[in-house]
N, C-alpha and C positions, 0 to 999 in steps of 0.2 A: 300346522301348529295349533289352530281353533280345536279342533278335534283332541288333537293330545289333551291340550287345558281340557275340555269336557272331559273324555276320560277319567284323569286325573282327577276332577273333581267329584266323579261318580263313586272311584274308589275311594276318597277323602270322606263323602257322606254314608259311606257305605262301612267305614272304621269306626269303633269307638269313638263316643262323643266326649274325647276327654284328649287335652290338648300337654303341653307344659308343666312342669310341676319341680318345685321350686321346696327344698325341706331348710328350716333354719333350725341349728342345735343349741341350747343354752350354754351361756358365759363363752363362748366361740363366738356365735353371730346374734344372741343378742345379750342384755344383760340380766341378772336375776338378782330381785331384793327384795327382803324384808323388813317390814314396818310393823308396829305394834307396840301393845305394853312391855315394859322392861320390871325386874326388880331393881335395881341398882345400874344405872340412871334408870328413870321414869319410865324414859321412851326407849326402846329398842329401832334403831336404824341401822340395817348389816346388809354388807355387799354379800352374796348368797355364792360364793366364788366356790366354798367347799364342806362337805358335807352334807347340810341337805337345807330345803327349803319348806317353809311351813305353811299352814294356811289353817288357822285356830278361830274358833269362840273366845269367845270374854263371859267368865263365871266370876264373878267376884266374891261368892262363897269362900269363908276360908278355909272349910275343910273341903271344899273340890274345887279347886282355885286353877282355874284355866286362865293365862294371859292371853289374850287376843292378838293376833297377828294377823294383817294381808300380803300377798305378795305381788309383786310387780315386775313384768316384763315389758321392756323397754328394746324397740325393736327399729333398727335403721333397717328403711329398705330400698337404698341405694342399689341399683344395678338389680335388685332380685330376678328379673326375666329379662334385660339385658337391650329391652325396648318395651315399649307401650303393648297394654295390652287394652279389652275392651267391657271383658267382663272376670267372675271368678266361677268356676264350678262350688268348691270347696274350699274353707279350711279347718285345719284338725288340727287342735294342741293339744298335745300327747305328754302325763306327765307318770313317770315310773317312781318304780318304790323304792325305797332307801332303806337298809338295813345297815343294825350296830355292827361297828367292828372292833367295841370293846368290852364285851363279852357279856353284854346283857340280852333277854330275851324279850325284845318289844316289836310289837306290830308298826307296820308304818301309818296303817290306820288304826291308831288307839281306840277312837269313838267316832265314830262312821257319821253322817248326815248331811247338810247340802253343801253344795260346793257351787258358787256362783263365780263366773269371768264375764267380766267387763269389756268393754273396748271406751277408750278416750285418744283423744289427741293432745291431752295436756304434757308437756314435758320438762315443768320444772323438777330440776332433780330430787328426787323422793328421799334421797340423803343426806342433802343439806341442809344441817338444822334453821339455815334461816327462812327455809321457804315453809317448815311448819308444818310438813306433812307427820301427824299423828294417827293413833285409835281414837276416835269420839265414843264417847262411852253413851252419848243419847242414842246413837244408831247401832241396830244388832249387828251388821256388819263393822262397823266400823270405820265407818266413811264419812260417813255426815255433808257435809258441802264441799268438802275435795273430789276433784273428778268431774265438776258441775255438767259436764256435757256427756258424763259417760252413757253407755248404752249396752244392756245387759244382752247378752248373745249365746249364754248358754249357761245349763242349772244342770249338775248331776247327783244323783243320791250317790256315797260310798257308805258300806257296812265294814265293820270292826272288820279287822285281822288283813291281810297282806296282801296290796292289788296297788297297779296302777289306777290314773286316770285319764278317761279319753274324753275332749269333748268335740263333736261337731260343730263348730259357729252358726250361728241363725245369722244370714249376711242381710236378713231382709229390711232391716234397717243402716247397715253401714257399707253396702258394696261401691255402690258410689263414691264415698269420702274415702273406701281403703283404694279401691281404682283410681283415685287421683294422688293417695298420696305414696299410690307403688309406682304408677308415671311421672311424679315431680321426685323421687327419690328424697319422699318426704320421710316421716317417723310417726308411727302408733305407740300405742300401750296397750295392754291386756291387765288387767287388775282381777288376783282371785283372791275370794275373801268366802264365808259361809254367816248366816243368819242364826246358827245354832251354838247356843253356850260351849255344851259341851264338847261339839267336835275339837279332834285336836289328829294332825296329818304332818306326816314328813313324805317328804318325795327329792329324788336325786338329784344334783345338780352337775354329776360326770365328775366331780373329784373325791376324794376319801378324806374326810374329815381327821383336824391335825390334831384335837386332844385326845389326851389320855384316859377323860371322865366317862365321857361318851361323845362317841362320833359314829356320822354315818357312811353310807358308802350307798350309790345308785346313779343308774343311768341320768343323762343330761335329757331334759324337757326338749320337743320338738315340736316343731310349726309348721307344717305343709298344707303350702300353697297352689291349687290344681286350679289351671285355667282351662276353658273348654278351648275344642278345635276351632280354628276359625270357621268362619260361618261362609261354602259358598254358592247360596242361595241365588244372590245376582248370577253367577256364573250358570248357572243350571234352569234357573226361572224357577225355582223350588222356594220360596220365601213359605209359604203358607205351610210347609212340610217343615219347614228350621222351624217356627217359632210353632207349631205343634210340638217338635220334641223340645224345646228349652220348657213348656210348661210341664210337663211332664216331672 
């Protein structure tokens, strides 16, 4: 039996180092919303259920008058790997592009530039007007003192005309807090928002938008969560060899 377990663990260390992995799809398993300027009310606050989801500057120009908008993913991650785990290799939120399906000709990236996501653990609901979540018009993003804990985990440049967006997470600040709160079947948030006036983005949210003015249509945002293999270092006396390749 000793033997077998060696064995076994030789070909375990001898397999890709990559364990579990775990995809969450938006408005399915988690939720999507936007916040921002409004014309009519002030404030825009919308459950992001269909057609597409935005993530804009604030121009307050009136001849290039961009409303500002962030969005927010609001993510239970109950049961997500179904037990405890100890670390994360990766993860990736992936967001696709949304196209008109009444018959106009726009990119989903109108005006290209940064695209910043957050991670927080704040979770009062971003919809509810009494809790106040707005655009602050002092901060280019449009955040200002909401989110107070957040912590920025990834920046991407997009250019005009029609792409997704990928981002890797830099976990080097939150693996810890998100490993406690995927083993307490706790709850995150992802908040993206951009620094820059002019950008202005639509991306899918898996349903086809219901009016007749203009509406979009695109795939639903995805969240995948990669845990490495276990580690069986004790088993083999290899410790110095496991945590060679975790630096890596």
């Amino acid at each position: 039996m000793k033997t077998a377990m060696v064995v076994a663990g030789v070909a375990l260390m001898a397999a890709p180092a990559v364990g579990q992995t775990a995809v969450l799809t938006g408005n399915q398993d988690f939720s999507i919303s936007n916040v921002g300027e409004g014309f009519i009310p002030s404030v825009t606050r919308r459950d992001a259920v269909n057609s597409r989801l935005q993530i804009n500057g604030r121009n307050p120009d009136g001849s290039n008058r961009n409303f500002g908008l962030w969005a927010s993913f609001d993510v239970d991650l109950n049961g997500l790997f179904g037990g405890p785990i100890s670390g994360l290799a990766s993860v990736t939120i992936d967001l696709f592009e949304a196209q008109p399906i009444t018959g106009q000709d726009i990119d989903n990236i109108i005006t290209g530039g940064t695209l910043n996501v957050y991670y927080t653990l704040e979770d009062a609901d971003v919809l509810d007007s009494a809790n106040g979540f707005d655009w602050i018009d002092s901060d280019p993003e449009g955040l200002g003192t909401q989110f107070a804990d957040r912590v920025l985990v990834g920046t991407l440049d997009v250019a005009d005309g029609n792409s997704g967006a990928s981002f890797n997470l830099d976990l080097s600040g939150i693996e810890s807090s998100l490993v406690n709160e995927i083993n307490g079947d706790g709850f995150v948030r992802f908040v993206f928002t951009t620094p820059d006036m002019d950008t202005a983005t639509s991306f899918g949210v898996g349903a086809p938008g219901t009016s007749t003015v203009l509406a979009f249509d695109g795939a639903a945002p995805e969240i995948t969560f990669v845990v490495p293999t276990p580690a069986s270092a004790a088993v083999l006396g290899l410790g110095g060899l496991a945590a060679m390749r975790r630096r890596r």
